[in-house]
ROSE-4610 file (N, C-alpha, C; in Angstrom, 1 decimal, always signed):
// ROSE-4610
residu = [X/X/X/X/X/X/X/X/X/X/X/X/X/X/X/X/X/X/X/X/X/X/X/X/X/X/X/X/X/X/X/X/X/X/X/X/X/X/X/X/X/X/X/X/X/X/X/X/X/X/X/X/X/X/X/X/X/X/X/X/X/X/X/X/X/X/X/X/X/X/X/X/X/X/X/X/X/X/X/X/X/X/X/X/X/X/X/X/X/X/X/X/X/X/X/X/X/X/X/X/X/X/X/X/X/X/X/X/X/X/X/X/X/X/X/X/X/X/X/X/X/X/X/X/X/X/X/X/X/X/X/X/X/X/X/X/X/X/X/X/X/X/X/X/X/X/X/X/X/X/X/X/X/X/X/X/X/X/X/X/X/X/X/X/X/X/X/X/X/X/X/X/X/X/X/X/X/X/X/X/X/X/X/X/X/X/X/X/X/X/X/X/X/X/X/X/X/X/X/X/X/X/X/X/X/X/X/X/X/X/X/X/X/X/X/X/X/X/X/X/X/X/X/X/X/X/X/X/X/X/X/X/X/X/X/X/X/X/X/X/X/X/X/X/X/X/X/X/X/X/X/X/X/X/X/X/X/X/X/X/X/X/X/X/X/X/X/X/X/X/X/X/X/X/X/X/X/X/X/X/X/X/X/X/X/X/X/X/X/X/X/X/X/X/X/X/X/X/X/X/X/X/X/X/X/X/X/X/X/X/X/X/X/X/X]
num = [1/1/1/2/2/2/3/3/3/4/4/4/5/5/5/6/6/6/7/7/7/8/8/8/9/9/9/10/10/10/11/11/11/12/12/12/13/13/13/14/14/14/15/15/15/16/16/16/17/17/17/18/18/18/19/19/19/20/20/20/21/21/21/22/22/22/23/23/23/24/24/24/25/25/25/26/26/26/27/27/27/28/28/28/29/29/29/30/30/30/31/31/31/32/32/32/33/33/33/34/34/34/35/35/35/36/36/36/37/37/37/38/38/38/39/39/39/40/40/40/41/41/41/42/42/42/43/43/43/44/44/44/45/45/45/46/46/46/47/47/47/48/48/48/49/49/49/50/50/50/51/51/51/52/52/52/53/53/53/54/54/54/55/55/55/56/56/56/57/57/57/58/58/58/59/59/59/60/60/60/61/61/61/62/62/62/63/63/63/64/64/64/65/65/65/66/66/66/67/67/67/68/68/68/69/69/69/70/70/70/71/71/71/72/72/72/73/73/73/74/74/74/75/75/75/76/76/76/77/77/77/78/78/78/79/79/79/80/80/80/81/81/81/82/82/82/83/83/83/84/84/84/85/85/85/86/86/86/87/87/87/88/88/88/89/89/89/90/90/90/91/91/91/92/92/92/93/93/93/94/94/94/95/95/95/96/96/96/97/97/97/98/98/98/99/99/99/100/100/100/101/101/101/102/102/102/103/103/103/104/104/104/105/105/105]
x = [-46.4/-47.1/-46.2/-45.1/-44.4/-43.7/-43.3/-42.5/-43.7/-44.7/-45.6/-45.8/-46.3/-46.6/-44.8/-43.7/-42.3/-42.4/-42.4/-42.2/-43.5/-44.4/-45.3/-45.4/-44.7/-44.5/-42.7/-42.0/-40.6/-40.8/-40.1/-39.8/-40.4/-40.6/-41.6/-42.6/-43.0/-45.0/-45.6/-47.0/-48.0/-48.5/-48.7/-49.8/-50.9/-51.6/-53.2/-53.4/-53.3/-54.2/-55.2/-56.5/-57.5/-58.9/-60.6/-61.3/-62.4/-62.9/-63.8/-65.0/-65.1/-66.5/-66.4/-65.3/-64.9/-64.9/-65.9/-66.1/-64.6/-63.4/-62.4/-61.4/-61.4/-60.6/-61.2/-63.0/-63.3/-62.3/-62.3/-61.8/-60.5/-59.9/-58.1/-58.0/-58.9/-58.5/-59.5/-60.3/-61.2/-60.2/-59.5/-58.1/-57.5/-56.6/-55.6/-55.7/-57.2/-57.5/-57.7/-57.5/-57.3/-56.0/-55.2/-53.3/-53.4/-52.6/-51.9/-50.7/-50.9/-49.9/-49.2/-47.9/-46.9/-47.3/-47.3/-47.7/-47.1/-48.3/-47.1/-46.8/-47.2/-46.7/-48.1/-49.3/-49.8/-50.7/-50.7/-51.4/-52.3/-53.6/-54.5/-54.6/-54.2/-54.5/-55.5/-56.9/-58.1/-57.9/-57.7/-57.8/-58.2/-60.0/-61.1/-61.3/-60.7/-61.1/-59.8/-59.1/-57.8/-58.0/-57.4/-57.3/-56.6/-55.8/-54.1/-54.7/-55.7/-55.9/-56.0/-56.6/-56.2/-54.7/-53.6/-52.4/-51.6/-52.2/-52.0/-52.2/-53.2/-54.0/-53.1/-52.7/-51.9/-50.5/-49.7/-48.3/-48.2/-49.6/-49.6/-49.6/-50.4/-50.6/-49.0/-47.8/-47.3/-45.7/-46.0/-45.2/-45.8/-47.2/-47.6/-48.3/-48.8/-49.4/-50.8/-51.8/-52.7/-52.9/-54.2/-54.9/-55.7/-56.0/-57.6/-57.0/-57.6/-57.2/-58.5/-58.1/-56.6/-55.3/-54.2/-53.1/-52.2/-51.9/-51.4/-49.8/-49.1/-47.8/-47.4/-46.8/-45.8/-44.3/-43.9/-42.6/-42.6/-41.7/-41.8/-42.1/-42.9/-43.5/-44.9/-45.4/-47.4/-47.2/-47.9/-49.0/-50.0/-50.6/-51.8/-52.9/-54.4/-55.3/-56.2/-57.8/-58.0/-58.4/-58.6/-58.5/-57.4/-56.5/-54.7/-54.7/-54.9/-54.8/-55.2/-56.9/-57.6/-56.7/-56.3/-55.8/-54.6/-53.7/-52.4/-52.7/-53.7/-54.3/-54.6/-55.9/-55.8/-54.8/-54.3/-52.8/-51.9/-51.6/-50.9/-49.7/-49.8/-48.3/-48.5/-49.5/-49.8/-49.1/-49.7/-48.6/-47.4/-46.8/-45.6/-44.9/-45.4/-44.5/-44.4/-45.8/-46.2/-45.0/-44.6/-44.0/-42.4/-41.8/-40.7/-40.5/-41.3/-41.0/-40.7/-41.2/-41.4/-42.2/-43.7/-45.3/-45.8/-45.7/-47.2/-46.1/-47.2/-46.9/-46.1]
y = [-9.6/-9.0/-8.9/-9.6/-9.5/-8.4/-7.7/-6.2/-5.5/-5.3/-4.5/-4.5/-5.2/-5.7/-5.1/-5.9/-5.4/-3.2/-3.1/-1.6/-1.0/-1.6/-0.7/-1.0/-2.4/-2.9/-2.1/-1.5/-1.2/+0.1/+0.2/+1.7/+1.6/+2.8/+3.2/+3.6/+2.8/+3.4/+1.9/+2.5/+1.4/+1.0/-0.3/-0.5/-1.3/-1.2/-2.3/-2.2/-3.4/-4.2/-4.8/-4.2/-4.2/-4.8/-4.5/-4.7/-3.3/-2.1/-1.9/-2.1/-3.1/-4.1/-4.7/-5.3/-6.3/-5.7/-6.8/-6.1/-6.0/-7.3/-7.1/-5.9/-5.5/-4.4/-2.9/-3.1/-2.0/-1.6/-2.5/-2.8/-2.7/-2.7/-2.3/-0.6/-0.5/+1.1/+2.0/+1.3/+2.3/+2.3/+1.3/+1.3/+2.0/+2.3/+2.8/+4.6/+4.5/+5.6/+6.8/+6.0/+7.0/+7.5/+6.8/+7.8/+8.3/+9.5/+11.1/+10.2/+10.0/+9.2/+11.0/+10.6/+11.8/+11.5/+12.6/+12.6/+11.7/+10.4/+9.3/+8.4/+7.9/+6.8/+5.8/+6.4/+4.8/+4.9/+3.9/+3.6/+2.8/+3.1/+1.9/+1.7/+0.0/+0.1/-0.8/-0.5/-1.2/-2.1/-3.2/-4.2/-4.4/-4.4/-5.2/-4.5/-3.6/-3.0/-3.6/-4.3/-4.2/-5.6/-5.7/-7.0/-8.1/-7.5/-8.4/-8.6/-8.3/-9.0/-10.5/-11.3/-12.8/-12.7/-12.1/-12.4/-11.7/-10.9/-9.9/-10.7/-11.1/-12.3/-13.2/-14.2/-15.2/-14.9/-13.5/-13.3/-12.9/-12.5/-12.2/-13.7/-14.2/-16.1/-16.7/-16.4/-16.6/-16.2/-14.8/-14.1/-14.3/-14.2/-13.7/-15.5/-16.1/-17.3/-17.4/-16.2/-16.1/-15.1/-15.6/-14.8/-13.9/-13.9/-13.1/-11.2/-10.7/-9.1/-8.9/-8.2/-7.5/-7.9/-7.3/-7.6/-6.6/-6.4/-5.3/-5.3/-4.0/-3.9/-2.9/-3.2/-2.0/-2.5/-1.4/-1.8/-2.9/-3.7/-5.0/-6.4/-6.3/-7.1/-7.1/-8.4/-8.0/-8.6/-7.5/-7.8/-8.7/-9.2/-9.7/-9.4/-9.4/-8.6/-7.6/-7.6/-6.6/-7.2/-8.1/-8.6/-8.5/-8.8/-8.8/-7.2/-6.0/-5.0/-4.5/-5.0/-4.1/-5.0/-6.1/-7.0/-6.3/-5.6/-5.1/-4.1/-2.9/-1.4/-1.8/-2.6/-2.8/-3.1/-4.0/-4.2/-3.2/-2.6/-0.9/-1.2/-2.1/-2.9/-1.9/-1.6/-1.2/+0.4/+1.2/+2.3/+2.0/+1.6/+1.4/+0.7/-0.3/-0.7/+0.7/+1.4/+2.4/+4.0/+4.0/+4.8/+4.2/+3.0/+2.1/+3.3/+2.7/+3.0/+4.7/+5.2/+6.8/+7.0/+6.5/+6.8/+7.6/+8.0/+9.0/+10.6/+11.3/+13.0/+13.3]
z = [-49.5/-48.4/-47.1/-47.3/-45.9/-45.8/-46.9/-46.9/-46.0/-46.8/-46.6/-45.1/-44.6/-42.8/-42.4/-42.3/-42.1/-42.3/-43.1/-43.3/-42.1/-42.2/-41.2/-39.4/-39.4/-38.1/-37.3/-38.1/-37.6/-37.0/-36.2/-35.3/-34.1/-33.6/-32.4/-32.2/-33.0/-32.9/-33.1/-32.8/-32.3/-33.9/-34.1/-35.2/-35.2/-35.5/-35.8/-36.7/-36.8/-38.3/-37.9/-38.5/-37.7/-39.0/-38.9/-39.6/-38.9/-39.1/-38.7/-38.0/-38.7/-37.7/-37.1/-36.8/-35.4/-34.3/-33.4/-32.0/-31.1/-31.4/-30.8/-31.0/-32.2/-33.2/-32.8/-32.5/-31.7/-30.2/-29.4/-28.1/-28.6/-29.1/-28.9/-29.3/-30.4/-30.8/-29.4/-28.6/-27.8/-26.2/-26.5/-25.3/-25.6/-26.8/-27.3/-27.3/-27.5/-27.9/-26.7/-25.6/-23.9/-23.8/-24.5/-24.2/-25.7/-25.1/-26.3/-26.6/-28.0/-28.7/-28.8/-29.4/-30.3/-31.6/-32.3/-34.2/-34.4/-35.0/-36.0/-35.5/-34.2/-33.1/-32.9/-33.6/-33.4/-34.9/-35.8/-37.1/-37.4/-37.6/-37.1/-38.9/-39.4/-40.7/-41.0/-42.0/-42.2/-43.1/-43.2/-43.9/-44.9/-44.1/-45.0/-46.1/-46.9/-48.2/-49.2/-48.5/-49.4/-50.5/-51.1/-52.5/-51.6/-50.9/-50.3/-49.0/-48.8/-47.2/-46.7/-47.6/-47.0/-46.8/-47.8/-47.9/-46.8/-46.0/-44.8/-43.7/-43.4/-42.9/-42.7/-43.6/-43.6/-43.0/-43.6/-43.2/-41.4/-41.3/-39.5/-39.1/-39.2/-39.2/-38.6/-39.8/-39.8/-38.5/-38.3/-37.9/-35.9/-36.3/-34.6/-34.3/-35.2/-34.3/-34.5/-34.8/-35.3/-36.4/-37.4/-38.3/-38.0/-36.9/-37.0/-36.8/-36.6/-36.5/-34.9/-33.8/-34.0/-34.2/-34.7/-34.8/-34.3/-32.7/-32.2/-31.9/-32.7/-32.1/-31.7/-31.0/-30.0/-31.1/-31.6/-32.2/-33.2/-33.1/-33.8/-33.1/-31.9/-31.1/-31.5/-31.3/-31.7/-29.9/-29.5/-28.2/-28.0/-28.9/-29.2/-30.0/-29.2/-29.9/-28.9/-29.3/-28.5/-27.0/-26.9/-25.2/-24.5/-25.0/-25.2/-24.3/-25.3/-25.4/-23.9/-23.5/-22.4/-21.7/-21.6/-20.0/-19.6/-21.0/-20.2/-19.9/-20.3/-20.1/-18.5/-18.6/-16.8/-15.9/-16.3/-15.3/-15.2/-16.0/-15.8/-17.4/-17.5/-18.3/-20.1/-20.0/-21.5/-21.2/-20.5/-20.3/-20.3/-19.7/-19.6/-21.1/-21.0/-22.6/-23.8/-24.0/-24.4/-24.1/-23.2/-22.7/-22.9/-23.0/-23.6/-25.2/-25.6/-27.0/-26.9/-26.1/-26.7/-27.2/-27.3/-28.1/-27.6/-26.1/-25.4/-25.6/-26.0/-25.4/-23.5]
């Protein structure tokens, strides 16, 4: 599981590892979802349907400090989750990191 998470966390785009029905996971993609990413710079991936998701689950556990989802990165940093998410959006800090990478139009 740790390739898997590794190959989708490298480069310059955003990712979430997320659950659909989580009210937090709602809140990071409804932040995320006010900046014009560029094609390919942010990948929201759904979990809960997968076989390997405790094993996803656990490898975030391991790398970021917590299990739960959201699991947000900018690059190969996890930000947090989706409280995480709206507290840097308000403070201005989420553009900006966002604009580091080369993510917005």
């Amino acid at each position: 599981m740790a390739e898997f998470v590794k190959s989708q966390i490298k480069g310059d785009k955003v990712v979430v590892f997320m659950k659909p029905t989580c009210s937090y996971c709602i809140l990071a993609k409804d932040v995320l979802s006010k900046y014009k990413f560029k094609s390919g710079r942010l990948e929201l991936i759904d979990i809960s349907g997968r076989g390997d998701m405790g094993s996803i689950q656990d490898y975030l556990q391991q790398i970021t400090g917590a299990r739960t989802v959201p699991r947000v990165f900018i690059g190969e940093e996890c930000i947090g989750g989706g409280s995480d998410v709206d507290r840097l959006d308000h403070s201005g800090q989420l553009e900006t990191m966002l604009q580091a990478i080369g993510s917005l139009q």
